[in-house]
mmCIF file of the C-alpha atoms, coordinates in Angstrom:
data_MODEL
# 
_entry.id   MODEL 
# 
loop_
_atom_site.group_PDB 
_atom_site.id 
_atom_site.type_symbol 
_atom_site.label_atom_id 
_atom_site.label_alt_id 
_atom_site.label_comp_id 
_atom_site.label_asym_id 
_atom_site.label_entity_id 
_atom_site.label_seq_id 
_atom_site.pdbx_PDB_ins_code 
_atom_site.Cartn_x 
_atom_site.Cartn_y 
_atom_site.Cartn_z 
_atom_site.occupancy 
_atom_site.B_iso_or_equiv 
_atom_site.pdbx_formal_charge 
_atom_site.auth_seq_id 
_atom_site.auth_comp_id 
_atom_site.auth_asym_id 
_atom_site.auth_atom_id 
_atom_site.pdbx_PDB_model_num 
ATOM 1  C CA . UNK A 1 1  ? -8.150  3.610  44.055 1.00 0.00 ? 1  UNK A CA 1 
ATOM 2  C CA . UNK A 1 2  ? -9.736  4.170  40.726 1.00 0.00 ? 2  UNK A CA 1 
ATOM 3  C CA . UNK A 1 3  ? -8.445  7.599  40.716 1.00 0.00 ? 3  UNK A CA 1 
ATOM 4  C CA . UNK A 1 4  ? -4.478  6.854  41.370 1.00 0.00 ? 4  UNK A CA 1 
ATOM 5  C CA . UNK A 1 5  ? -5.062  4.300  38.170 1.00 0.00 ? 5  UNK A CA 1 
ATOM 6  C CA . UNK A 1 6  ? -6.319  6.954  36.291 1.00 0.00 ? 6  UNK A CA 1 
ATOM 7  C CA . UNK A 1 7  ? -3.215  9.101  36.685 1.00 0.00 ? 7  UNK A CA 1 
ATOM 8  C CA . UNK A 1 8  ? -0.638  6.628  36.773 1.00 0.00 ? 8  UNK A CA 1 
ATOM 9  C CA . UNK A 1 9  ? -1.899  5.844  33.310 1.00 0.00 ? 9  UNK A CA 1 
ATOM 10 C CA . UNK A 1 10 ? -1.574  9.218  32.483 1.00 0.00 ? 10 UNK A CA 1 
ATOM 11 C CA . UNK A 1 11 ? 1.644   9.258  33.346 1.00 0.00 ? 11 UNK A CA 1 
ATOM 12 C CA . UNK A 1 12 ? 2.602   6.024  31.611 1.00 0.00 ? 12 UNK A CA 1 
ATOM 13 C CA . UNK A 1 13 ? 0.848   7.749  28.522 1.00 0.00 ? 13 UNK A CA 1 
ATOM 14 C CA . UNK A 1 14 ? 2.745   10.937 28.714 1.00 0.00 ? 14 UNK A CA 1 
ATOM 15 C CA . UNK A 1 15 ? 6.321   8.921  29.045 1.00 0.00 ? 15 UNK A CA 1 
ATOM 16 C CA . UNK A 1 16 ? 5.572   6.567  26.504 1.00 0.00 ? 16 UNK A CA 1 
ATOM 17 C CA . UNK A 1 17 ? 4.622   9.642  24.333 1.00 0.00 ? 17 UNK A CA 1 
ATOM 18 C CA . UNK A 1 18 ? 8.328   11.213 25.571 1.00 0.00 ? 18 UNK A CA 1 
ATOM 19 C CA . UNK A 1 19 ? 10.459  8.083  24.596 1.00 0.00 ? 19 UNK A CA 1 
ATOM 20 C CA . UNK A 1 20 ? 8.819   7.343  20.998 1.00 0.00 ? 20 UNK A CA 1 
ATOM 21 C CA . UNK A 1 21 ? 9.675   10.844 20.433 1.00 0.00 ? 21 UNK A CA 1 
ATOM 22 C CA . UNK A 1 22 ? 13.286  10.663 21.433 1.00 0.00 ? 22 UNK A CA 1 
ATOM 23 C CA . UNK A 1 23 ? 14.021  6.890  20.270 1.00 0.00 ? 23 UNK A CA 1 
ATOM 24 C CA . UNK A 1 24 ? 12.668  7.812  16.938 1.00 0.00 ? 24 UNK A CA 1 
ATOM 25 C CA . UNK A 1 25 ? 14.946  11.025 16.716 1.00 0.00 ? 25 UNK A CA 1 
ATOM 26 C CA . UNK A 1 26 ? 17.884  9.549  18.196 1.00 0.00 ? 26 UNK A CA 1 
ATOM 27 C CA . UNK A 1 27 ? 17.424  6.419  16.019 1.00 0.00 ? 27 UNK A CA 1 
ATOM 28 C CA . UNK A 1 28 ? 17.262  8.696  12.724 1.00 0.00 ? 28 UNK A CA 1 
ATOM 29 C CA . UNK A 1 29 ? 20.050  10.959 14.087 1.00 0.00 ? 29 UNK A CA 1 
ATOM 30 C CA . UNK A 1 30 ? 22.524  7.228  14.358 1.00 0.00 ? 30 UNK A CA 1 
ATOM 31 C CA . UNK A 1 31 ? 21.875  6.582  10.731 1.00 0.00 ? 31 UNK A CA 1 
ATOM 32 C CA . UNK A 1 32 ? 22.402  9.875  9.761  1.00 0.00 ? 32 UNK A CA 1 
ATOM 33 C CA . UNK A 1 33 ? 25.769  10.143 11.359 1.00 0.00 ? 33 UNK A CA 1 
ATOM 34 C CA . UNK A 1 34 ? 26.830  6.637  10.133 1.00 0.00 ? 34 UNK A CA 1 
ATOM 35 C CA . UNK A 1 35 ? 25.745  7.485  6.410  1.00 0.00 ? 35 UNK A CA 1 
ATOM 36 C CA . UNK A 1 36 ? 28.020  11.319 6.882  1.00 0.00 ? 36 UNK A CA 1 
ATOM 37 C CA . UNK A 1 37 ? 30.578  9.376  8.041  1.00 0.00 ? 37 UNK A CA 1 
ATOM 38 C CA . UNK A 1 38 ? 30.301  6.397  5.537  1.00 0.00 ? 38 UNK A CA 1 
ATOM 39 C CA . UNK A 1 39 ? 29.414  9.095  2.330  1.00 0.00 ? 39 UNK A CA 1 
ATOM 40 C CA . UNK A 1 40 ? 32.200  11.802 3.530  1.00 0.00 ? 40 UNK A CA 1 
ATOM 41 C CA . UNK A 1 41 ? 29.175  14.365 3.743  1.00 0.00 ? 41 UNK A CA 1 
ATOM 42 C CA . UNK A 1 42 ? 29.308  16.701 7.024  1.00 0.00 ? 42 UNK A CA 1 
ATOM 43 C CA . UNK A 1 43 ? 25.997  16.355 8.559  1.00 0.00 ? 43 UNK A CA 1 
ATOM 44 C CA . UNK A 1 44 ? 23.548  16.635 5.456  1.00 0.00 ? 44 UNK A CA 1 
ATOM 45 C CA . UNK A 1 45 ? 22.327  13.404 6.074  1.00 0.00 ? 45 UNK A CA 1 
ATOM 46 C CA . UNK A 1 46 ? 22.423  13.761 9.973  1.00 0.00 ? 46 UNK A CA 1 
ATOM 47 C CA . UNK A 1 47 ? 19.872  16.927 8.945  1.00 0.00 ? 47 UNK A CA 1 
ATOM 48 C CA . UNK A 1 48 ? 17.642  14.847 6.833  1.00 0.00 ? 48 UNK A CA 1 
ATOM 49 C CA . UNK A 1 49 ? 17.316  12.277 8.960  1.00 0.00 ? 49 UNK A CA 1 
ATOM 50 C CA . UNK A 1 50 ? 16.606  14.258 11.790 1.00 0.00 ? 50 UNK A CA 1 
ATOM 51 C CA . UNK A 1 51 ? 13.602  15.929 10.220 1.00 0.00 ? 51 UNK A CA 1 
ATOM 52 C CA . UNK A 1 52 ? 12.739  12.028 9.229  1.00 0.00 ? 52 UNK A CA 1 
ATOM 53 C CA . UNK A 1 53 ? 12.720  11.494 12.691 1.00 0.00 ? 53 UNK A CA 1 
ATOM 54 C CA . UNK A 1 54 ? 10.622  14.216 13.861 1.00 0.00 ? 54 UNK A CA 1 
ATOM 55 C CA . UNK A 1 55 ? 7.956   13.121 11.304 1.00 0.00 ? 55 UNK A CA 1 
ATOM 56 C CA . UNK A 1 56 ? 8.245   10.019 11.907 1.00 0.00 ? 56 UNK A CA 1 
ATOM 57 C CA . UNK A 1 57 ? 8.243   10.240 15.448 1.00 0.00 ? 57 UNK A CA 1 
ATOM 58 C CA . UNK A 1 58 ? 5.341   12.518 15.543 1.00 0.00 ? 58 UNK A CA 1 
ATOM 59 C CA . UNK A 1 59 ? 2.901   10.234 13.521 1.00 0.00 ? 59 UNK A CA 1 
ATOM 60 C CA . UNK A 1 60 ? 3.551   7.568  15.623 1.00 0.00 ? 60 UNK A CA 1 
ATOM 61 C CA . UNK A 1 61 ? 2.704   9.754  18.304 1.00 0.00 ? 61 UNK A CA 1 
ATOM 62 C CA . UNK A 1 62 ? -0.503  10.919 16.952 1.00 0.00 ? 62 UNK A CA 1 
ATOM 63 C CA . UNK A 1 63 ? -1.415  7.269  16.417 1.00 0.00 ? 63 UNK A CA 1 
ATOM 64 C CA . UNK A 1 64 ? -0.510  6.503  19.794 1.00 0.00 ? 64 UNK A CA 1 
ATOM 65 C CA . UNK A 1 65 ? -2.713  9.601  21.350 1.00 0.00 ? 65 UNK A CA 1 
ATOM 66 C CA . UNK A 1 66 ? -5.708  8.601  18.887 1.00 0.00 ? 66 UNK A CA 1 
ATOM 67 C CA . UNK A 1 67 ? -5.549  4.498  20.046 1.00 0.00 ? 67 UNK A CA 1 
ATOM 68 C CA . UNK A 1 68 ? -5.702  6.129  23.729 1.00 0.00 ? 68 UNK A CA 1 
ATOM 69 C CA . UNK A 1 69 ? -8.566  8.511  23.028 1.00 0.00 ? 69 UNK A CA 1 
ATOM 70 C CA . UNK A 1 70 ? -10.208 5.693  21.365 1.00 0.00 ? 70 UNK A CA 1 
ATOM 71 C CA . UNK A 1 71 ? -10.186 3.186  24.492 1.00 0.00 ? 71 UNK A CA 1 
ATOM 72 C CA . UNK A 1 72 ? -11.407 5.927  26.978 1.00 0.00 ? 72 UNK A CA 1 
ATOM 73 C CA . UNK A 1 73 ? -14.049 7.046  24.740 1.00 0.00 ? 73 UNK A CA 1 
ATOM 74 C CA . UNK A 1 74 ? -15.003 3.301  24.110 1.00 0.00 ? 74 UNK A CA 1 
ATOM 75 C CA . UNK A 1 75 ? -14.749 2.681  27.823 1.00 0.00 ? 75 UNK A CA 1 
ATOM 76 C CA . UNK A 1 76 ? -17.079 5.719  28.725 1.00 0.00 ? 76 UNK A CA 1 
ATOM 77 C CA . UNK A 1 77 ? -19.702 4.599  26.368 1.00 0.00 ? 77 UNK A CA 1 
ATOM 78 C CA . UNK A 1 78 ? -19.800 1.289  27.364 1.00 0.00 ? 78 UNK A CA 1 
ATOM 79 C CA . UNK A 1 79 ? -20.214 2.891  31.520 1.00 0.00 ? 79 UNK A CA 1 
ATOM 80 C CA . UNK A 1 80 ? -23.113 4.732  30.318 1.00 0.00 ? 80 UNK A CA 1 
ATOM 81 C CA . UNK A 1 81 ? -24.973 1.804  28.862 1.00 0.00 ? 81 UNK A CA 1 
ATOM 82 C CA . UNK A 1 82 ? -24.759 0.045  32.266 1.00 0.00 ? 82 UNK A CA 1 
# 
């Protein structure tokens, strides 16, 4: 049993990873679009924001990834000491 936790968590990891990605890009790409539309640019700000969204995106990521790398390592220690 132990071992279908293990990758279902994996799996919830690796979507949760997905969807920050894309929310933050598609949330960046909205503002964009509504500030071209707003301004009367044509799709500089859809372009900025996009790359604002990939940065953004990724850190989060990376924070996410280092939390989860954090608790197994934690969690492995704390087997060992038993």
């Amino acid at each position: 049993m132990k071992k279908d936790k293990r990758w279902l968590d994996d799996i919830a990891i690796v979507t949760q990873v997905g969807l920050t990605m894309a929310g933050s890009i598609l949330f960046c790409l909205a503002i964009g679009l509504l500030l071209d539309k707003w301004l009367g640019f044509r799709g500089l700000f859809s372009i900025i924001f996009i790359l604002l969204g990939i940065v953004g995106g990724g850190v989060t990521v990376y924070r996410q990834i280092g939390n989860v790398v954090n608790i197994k390592s934690k969690k492995d220690i704390n087997k060992r000491d038993l």
